[in-house]
VOPAGU-2260 file (C-alpha; in pm, 1 decimal, decimal comma):
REM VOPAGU-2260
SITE   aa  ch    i         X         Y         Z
SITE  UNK   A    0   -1433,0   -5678,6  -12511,7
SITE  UNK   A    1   -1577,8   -5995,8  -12598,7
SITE  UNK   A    2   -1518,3   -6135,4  -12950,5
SITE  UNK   A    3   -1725,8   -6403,7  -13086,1
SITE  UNK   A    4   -1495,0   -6543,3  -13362,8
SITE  UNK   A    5   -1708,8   -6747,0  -13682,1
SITE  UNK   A    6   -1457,7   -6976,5  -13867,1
SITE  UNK   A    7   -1553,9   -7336,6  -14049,6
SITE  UNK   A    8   -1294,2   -7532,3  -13886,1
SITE  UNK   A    9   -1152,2   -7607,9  -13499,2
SITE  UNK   A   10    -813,5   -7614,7  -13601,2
SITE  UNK   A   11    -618,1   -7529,3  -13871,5
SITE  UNK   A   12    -654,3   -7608,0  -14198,6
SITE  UNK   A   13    -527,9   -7317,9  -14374,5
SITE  UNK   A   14    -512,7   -6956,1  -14381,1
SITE  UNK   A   15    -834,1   -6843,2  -14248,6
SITE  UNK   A   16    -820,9   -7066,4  -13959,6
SITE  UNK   A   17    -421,4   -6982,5  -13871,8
SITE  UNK   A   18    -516,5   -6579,5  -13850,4
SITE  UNK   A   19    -876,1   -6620,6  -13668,8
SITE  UNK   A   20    -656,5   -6842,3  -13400,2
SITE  UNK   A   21    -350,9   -6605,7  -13413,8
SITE  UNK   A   22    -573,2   -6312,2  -13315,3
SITE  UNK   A   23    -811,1   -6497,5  -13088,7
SITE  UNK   A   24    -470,9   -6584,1  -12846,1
SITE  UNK   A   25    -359,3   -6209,7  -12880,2
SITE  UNK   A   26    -642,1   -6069,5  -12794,7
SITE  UNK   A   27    -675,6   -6330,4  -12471,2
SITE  UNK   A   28    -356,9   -6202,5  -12385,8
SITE  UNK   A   29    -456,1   -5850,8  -12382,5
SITE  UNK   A   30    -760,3   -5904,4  -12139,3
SITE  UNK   A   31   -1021,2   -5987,5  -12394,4
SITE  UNK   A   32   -1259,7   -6237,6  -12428,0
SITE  UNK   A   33   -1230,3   -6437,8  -12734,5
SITE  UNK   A   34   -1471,6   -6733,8  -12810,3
SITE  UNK   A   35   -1435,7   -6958,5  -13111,7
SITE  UNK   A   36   -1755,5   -7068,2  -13300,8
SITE  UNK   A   37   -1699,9   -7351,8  -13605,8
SITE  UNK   A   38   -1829,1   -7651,0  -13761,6
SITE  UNK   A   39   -1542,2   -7890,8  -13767,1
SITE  UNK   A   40   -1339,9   -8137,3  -13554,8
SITE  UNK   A   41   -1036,4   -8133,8  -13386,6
SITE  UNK   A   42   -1022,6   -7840,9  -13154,1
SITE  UNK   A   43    -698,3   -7701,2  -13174,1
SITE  UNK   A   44    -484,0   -7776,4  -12855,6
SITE  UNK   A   45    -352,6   -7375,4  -12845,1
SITE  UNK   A   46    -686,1   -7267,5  -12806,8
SITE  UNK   A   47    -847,1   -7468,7  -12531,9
SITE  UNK   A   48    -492,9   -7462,4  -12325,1
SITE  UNK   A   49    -523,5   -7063,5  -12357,0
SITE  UNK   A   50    -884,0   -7115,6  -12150,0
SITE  UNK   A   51   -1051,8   -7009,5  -12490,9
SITE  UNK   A   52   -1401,8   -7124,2  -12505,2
SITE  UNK   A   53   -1454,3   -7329,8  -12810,0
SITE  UNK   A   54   -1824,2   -7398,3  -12933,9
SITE  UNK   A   55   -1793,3   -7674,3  -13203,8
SITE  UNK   A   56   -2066,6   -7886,7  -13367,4
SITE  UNK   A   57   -1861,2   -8163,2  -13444,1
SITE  UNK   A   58   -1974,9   -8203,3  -13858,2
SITE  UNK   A   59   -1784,6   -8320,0  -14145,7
SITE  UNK   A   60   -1633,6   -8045,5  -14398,8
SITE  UNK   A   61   -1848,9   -8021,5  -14665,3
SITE  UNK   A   62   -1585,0   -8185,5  -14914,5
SITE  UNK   A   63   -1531,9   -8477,7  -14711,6
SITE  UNK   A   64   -1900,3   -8547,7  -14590,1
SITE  UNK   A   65   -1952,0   -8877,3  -14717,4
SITE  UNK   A   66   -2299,5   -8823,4  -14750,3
SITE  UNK   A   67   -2312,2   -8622,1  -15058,0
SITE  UNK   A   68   -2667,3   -8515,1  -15074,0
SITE  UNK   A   69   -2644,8   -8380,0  -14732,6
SITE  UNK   A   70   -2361,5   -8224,7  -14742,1
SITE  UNK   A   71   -2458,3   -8012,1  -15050,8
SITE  UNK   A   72   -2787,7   -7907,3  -14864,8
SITE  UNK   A   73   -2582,8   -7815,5  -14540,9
SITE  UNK   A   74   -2341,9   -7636,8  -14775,2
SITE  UNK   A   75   -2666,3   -7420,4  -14833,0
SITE  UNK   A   76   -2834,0   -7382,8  -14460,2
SITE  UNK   A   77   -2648,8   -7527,2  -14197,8
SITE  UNK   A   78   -3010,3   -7512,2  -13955,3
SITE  UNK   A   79   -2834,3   -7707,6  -13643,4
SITE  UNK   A   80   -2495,7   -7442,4  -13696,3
SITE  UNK   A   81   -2828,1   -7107,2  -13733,5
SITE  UNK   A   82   -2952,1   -7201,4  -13432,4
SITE  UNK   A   83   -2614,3   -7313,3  -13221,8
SITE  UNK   A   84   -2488,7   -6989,8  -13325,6
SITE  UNK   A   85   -2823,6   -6818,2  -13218,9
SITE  UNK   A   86   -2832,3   -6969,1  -12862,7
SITE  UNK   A   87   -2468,2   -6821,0  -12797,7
SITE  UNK   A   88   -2510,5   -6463,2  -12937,3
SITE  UNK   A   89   -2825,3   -6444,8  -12729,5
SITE  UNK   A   90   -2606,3   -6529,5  -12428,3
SITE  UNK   A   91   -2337,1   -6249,1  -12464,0
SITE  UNK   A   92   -2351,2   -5889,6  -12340,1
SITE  UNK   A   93   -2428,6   -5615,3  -12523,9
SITE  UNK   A   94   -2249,4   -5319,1  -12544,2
SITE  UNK   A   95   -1930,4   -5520,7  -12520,3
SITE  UNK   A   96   -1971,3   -5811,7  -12810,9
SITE  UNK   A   97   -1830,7   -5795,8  -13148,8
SITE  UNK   A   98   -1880,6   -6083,1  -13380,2
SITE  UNK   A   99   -1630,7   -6173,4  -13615,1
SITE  UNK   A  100   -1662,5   -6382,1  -13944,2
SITE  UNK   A  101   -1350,0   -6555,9  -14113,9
SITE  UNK   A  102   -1527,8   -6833,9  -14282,2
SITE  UNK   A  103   -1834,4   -6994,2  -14363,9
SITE  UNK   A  104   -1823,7   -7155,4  -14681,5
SITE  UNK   A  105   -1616,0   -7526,9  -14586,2
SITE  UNK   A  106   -1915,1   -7590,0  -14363,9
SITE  UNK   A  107   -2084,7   -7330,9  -14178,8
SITE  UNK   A  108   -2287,1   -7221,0  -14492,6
SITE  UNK   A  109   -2455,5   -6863,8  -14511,3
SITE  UNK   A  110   -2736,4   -6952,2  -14263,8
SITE  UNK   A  111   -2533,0   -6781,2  -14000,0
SITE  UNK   A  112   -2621,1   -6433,0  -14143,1
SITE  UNK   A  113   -3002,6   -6518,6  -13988,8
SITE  UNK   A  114   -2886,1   -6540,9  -13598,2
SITE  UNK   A  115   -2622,6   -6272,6  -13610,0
SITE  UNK   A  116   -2843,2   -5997,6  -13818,4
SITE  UNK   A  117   -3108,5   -6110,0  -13544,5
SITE  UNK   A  118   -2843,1   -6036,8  -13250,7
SITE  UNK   A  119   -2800,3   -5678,1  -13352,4
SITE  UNK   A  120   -2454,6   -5749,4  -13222,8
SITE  UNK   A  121   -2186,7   -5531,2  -13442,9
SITE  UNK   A  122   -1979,2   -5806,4  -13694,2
SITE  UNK   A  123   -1716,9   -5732,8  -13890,2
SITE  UNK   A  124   -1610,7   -5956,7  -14179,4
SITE  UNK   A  125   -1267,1   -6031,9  -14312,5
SITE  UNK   A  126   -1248,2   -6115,8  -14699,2
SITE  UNK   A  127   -1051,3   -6402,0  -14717,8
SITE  UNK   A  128   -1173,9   -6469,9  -15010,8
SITE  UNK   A  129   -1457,3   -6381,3  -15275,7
SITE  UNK   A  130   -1730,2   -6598,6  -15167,6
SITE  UNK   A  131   -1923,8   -6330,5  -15038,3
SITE  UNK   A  132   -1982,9   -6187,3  -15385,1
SITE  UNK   A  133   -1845,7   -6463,7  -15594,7
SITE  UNK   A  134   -1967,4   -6792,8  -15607,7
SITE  UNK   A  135   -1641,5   -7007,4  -15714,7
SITE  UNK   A  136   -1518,3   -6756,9  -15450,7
SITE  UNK   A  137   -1213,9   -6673,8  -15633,8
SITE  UNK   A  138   -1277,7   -6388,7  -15965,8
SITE  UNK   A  139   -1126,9   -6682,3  -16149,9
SITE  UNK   A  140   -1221,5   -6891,0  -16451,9
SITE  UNK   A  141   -1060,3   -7230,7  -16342,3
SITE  UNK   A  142   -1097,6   -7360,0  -16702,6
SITE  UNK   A  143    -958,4   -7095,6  -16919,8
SITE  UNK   A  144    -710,8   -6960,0  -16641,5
SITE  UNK   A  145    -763,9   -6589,7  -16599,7
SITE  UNK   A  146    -927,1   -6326,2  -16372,8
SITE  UNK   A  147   -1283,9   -6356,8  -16452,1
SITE  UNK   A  148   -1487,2   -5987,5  -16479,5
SITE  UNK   A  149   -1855,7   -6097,1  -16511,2
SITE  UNK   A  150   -2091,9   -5954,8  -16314,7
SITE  UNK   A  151   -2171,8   -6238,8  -16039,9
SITE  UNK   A  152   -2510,7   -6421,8  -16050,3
SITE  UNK   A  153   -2548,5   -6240,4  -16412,2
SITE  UNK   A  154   -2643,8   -6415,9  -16703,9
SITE  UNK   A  155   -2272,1   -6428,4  -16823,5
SITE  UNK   A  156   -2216,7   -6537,0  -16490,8
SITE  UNK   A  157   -2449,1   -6824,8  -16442,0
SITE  UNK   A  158   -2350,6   -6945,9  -16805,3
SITE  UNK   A  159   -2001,2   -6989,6  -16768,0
SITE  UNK   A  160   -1813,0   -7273,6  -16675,4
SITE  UNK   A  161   -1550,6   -7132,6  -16478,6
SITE  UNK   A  162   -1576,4   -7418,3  -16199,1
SITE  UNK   A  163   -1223,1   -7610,1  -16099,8
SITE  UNK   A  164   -1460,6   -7924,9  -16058,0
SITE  UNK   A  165   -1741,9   -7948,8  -16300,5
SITE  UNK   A  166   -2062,1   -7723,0  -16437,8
SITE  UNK   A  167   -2298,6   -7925,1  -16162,0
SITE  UNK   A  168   -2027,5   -7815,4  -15877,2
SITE  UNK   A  169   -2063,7   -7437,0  -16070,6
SITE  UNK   A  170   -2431,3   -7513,8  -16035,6
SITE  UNK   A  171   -2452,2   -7593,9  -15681,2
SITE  UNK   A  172   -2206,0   -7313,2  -15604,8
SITE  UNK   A  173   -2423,8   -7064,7  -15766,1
SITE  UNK   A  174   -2740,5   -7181,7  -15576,2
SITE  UNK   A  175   -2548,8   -7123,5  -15266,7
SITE  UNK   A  176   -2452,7   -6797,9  -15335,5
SITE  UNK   A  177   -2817,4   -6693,4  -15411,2
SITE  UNK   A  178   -2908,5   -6858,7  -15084,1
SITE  UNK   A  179   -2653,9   -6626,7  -14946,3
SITE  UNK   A  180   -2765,5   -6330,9  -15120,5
SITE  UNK   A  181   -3175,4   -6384,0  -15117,0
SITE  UNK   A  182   -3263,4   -6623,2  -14858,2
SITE  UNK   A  183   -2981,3   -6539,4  -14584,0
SITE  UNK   A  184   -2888,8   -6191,1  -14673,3
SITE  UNK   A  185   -2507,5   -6225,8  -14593,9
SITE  UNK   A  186   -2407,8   -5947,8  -14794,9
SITE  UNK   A  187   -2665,3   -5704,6  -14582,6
SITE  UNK   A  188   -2572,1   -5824,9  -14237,2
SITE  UNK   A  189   -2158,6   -5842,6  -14289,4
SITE  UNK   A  190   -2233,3   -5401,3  -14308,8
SITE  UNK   A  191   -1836,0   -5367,5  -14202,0
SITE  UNK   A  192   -1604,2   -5555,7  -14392,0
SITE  UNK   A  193   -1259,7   -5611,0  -14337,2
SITE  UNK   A  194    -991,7   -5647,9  -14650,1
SITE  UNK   A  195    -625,8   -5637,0  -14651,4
SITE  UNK   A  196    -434,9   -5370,7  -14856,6
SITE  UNK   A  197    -551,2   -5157,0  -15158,7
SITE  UNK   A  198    -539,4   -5351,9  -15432,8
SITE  UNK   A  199    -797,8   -5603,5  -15274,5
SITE  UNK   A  200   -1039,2   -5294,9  -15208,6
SITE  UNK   A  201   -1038,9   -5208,6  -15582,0
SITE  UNK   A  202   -1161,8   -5593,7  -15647,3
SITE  UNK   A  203   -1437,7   -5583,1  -15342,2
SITE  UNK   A  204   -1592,6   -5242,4  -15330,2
SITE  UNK   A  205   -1735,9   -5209,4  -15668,9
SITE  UNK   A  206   -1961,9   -5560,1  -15556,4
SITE  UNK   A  207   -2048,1   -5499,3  -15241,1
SITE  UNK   A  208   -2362,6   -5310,1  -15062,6
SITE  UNK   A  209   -2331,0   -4898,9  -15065,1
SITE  UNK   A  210   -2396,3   -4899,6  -14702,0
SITE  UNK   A  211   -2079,1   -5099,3  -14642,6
SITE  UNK   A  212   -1798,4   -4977,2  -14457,8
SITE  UNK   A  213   -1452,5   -5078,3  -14533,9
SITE  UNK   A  214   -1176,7   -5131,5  -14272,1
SITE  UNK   A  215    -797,3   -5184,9  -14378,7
SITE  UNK   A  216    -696,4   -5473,0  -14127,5
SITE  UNK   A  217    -349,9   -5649,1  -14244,5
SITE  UNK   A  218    -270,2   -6007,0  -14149,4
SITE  UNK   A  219       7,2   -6098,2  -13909,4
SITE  UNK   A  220     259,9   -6319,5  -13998,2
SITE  UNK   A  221     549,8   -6521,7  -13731,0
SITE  UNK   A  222     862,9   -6465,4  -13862,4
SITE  UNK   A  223    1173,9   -6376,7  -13660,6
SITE  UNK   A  224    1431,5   -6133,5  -13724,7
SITE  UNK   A  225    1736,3   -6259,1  -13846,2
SITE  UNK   A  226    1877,1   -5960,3  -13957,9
SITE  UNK   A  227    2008,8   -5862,8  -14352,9
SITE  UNK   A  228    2121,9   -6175,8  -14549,0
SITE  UNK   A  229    2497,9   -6236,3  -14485,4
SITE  UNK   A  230    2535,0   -6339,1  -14891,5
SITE  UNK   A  231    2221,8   -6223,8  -15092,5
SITE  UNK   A  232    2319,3   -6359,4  -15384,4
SITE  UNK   A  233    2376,7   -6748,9  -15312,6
SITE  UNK   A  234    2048,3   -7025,0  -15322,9
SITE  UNK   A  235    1833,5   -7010,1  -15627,6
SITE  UNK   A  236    1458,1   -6873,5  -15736,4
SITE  UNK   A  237    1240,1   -7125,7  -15574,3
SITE  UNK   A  238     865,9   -7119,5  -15597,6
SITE  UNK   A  239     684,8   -7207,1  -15250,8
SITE  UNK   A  240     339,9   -7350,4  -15194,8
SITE  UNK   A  241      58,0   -7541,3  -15377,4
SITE  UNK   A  242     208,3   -7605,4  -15707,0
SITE  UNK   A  243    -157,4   -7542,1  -15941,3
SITE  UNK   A  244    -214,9   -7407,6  -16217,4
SITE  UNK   A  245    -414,4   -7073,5  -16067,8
SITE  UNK   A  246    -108,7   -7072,4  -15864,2
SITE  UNK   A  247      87,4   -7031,9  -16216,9
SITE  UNK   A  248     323,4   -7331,8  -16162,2
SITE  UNK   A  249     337,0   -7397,0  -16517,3
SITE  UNK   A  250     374,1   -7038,3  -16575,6
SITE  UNK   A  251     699,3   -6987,8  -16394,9
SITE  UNK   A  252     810,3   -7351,4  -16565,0
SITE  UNK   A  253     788,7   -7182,8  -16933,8
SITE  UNK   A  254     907,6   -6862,9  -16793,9
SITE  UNK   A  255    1266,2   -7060,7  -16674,0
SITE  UNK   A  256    1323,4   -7244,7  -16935,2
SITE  UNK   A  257    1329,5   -6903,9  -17211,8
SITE  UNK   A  258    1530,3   -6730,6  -16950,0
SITE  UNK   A  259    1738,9   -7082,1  -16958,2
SITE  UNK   A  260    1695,4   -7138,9  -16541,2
SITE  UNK   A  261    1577,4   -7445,0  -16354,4
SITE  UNK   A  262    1271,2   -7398,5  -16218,6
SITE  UNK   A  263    1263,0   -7489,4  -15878,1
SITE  UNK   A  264     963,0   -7584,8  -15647,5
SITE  UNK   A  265     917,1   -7592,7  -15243,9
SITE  UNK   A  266     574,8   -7757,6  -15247,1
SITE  UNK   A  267     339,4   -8017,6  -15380,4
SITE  UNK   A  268     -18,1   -8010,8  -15557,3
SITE  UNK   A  269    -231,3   -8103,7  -15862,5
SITE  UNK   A  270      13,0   -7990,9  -16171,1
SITE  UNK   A  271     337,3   -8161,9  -16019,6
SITE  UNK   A  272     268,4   -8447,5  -16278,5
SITE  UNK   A  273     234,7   -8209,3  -16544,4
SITE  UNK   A  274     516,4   -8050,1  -16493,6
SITE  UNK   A  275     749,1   -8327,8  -16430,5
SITE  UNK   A  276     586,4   -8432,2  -16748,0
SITE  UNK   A  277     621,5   -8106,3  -16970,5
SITE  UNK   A  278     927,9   -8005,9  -16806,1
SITE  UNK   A  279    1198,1   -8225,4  -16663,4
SITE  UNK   A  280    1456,6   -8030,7  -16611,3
SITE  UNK   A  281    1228,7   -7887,4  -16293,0
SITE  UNK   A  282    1323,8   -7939,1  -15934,5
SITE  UNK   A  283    1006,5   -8084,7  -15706,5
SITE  UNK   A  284    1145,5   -8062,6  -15346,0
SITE  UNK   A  285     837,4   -8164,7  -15207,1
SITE  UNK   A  286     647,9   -8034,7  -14885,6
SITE  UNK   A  287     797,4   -7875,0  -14592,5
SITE  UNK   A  288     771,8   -7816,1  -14264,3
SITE  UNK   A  289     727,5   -7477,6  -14089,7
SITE  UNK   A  290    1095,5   -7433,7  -13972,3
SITE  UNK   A  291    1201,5   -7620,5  -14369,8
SITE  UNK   A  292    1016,1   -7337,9  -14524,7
SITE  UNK   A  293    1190,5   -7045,7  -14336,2
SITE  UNK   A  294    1517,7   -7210,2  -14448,5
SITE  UNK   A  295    1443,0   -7213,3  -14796,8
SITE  UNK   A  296    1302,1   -6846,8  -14794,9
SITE  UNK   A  297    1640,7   -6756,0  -14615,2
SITE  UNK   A  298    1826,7   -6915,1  -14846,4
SITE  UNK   A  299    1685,9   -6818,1  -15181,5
SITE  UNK   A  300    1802,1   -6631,3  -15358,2
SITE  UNK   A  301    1451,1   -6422,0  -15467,6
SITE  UNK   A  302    1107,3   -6594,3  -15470,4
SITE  UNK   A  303     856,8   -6649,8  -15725,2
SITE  UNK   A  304     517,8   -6562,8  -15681,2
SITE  UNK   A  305     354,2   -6618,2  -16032,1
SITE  UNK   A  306     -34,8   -6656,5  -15906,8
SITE  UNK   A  307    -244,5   -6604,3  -16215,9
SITE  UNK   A  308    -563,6   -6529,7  -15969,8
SITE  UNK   A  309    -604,2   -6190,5  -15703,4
SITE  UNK   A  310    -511,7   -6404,1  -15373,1
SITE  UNK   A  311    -617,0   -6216,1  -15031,2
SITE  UNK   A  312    -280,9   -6151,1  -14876,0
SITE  UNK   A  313     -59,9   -6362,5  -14942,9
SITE  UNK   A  314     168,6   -6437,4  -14630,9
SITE  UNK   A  315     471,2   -6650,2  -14824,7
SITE  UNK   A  316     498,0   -6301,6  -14970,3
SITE  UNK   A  317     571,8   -6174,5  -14642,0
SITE  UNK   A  318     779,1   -6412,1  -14482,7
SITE  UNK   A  319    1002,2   -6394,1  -14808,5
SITE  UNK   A  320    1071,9   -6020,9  -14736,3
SITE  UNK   A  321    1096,3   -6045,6  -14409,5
SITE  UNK   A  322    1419,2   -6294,0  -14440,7
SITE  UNK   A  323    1532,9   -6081,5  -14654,5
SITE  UNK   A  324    1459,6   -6241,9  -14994,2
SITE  UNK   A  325    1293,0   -6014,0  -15269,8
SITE  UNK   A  326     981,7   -6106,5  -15447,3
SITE  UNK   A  327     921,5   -6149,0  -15846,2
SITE  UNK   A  328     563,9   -6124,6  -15853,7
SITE  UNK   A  329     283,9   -6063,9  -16132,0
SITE  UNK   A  330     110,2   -5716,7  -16162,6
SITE  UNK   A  331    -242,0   -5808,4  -16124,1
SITE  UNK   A  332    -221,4   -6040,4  -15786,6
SITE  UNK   A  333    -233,8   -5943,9  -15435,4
SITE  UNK   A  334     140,9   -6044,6  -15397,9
SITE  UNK   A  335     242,9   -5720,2  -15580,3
SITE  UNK   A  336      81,8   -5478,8  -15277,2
SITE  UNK   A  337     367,3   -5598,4  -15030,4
SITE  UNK   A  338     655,9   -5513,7  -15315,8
SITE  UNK   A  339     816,2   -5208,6  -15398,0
SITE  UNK   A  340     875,6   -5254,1  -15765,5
SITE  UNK   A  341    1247,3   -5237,7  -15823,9
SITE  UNK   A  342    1315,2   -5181,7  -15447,0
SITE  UNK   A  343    1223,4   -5440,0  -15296,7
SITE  UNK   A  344    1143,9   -5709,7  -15523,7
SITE  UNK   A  345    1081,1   -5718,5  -15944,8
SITE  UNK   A  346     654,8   -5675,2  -16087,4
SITE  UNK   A  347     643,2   -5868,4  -16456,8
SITE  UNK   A  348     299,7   -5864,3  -16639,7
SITE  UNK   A  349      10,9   -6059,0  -16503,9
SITE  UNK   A  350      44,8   -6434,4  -16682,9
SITE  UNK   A  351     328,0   -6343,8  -16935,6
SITE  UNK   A  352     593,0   -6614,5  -16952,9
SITE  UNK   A  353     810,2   -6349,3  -17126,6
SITE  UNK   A  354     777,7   -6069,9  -16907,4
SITE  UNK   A  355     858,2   -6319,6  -16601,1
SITE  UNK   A  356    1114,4   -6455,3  -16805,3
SITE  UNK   A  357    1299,6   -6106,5  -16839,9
SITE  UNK   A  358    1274,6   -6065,9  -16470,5
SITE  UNK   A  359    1390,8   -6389,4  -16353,9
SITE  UNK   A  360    1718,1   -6298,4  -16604,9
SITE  UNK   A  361    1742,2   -5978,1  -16431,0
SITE  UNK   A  362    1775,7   -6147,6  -16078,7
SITE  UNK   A  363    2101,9   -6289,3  -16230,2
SITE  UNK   A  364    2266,0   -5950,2  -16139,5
SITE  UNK   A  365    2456,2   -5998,7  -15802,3
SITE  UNK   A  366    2420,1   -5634,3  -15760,2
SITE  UNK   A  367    2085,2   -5596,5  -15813,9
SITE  UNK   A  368    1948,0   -5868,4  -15616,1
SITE  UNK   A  369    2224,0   -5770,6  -15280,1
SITE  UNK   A  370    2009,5   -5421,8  -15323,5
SITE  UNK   A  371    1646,8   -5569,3  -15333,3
SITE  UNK   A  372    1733,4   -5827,4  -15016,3
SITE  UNK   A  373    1894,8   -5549,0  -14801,5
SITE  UNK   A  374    1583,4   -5285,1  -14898,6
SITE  UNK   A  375    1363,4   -5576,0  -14863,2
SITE  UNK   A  376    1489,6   -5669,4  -14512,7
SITE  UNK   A  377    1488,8   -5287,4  -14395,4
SITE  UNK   A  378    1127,0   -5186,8  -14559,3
SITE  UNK   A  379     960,3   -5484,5  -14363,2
SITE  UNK   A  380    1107,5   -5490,7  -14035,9
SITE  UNK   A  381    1040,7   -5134,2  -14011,1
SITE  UNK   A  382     664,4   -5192,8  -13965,7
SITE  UNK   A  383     651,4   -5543,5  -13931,7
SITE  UNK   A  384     346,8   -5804,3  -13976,0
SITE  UNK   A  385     338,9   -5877,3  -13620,6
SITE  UNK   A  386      -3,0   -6018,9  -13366,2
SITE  UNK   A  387      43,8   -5710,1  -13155,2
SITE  UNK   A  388      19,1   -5462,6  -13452,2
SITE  UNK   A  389    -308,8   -5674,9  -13546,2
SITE  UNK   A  390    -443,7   -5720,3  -13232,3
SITE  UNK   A  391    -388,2   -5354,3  -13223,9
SITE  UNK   A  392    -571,3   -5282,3  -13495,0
SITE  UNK   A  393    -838,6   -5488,6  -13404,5
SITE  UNK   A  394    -906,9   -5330,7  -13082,3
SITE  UNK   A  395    -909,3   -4985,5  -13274,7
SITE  UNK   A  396   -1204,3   -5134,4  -13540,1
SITE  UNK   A  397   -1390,7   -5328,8  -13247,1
SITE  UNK   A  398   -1433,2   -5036,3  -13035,2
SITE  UNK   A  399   -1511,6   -4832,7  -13345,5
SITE  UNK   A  400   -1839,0   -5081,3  -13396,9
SITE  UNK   A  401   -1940,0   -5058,9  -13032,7
């Protein structure tokens, strides 16, 4: 098969990138033909050195355009990315082509829809996030700090300041996601849409098209096997990642201190100030590398995922089980799909300091956190995360299209 893979960026900057790459050099190495499509500069090394064919147009992100007034009217039609994208779809064979969106909204914009509905190529598109539907792209009110349930593009909707940046940003973000609905018809032409696990289905389905068809498509994740934690129970809670509000940072600070614990952060971002502020007694450790990240996982004694908005799949969620470190995560965000409550990891109430605080006490039993790491350990690793399982299920939802 040949796969025509739609992302924003060359290289990656993040999630969306890391998993369009990851499955573009499994499926190479299976005998398909992968070609990446995106906006933005560098090209990742790993691709071209795989002989992937890499069509970029060389343009700024949208965020760090320093023309502003151009960027914002890319961010809405992209016309040189329309027609690049046109003049390669026309090129491939049909019968054989599947086009597949990751991302648009960094720089690509919603113009794309025009060339590939045009194709009549079969695309699927995975929901990284919300911007399909929503247009802060998260079901979040950044302001007020809380899943937000308004109807997008409703009158509630286009009201509300829910924008992390300001009510013009919320303003321009809403025009694009008009553009997107009314103008480009993204919604119409992404008719197969690719989400992650069950609980993200609930969120999507009720907002999307009735012709849509839904495909379950997990992420992969690189993590090696290092078998069941020799001592479960040394290391502390750590929190790893962005440190944000949305990402409930603060939360898991308030949480600590009434269960009388340190918090403890792997990670930089936006509310570090605040917190070393608010709370002193926290520990920043900073940013990471790959293999420093895997360490601290190991070593952990449970993780702390306190997100106060839905996430897509979160992968740190993963990893942690995977070394064998359970999970305390909230109720109402993605990360609670990958736990077993009270097997493999602890569920407290979605945004309640006091119902985190009760489990983060309750990881204090030596007992019960040796049970959650081994049955954490064993429950991953027998189905693991892994780019063959993906590429496998790939193939099976590709061929299903053609």
């Amino acid at each position: 098969m040949r796969v025509v893979l739609v992302v924003d960026t060359a290289h990656v900057n993040g999630g969306q990138a890391k998993v369009c790459f990851d499955s573009a050099l499994g499926l190479k190495a299976l005998g398909h033909e992968p070609i990446v499509f995106s906006a933005v500069a560098p090209v990742a090394k790993e691709l071209t050195e795989a002989g992937i064919e890499v069509h970029c147009l060389h343009q700024h992100e949208l965020v760090k355009d320093p023309a502003k007034i151009t960027a914002a009217l890319r961010g809405i039609h992209n016309a040189e990315a329309a027609k690049a994208l046109a003049a390669l779809l026309a090129r491939q064979p049909r019968g054989q082509t599947v086009v597949h969106v990751h991302g648009w909204a960094k720089a690509l914009s919603s113009s794309i829809a025009l060339p590939i509905a045009a194709s009549g190529l079969p695309v699927l598109y995975t929901m990284h996030e919300y911007f399909l539907m929503c247009p802060n792209g998260g079901f979040y009110n950044y302001r007020q700090h809380h899943h937000c349930g308004l109807k997008p593009l409703s009158m509630a909707c286009l009201t509300t300041h829910c924008d992390s940046r300001s009510f013009t940003y919320k303003m321009w973000r809403t025009t694009r996601t008009m553009a997107a609905k009314y103008w480009h018809d993204l919604p119409g032409a992404m008719r197969d849409v690719a989400y992650f696990h069950p609980f993200q289905r609930a969120i999507i389905e009720k907002h999307l098209p009735p012709t849509t068809r839904l495909h379950e498509v997990p992420n992969p994740i690189e993590v090696d096997d290092l078998g069941p934690k020799p001592d479960p129970t040394a290391g502390e809670i750590i929190f790893l990642g962005r440190i944000s509000e949305e990402k409930g940072g603060l939360l898991y600070c308030e949480a600590a201190r009434r269960a009388g614990q340190v918090p403890v952060f792997v990670g930089d971002g936006p509310a570090s100030d605040t917190i070393r502020q608010r709370y002193p007694e926290a520990k920043l450790l900073g940013w990471h590398d790959g293999a420093g990240v895997r360490k601290r996982l190991r070593e952990a004694r449970a993780l702390v995922f306190s997100s106060l908005w839905y996430e897509g799949q979160p992968l740190t969620v993963l990893e942690s089980l995977a070394l064998g470190t359970p999970v305390i995560s909230g109720d109402g965000t993605a990360g609670r799909e990958s736990i077993v409550n009270g097997e493999t990891g602890l569920w407290f109430k979605q945004a309640d300091p006091d119902d985190l605080a009760r489990a983060l006490k309750a990881m204090e039993d030596d007992a019960l956190v040796t049970r959650l790491s081994n049955a954490a350990y064993a429950r991953y690793w027998a189905n693991p995360f892994t780019i063959a399982r993906h590429c496998a299920r790939l193939e099976e939802v590709y061929a299903g299209l053609l």
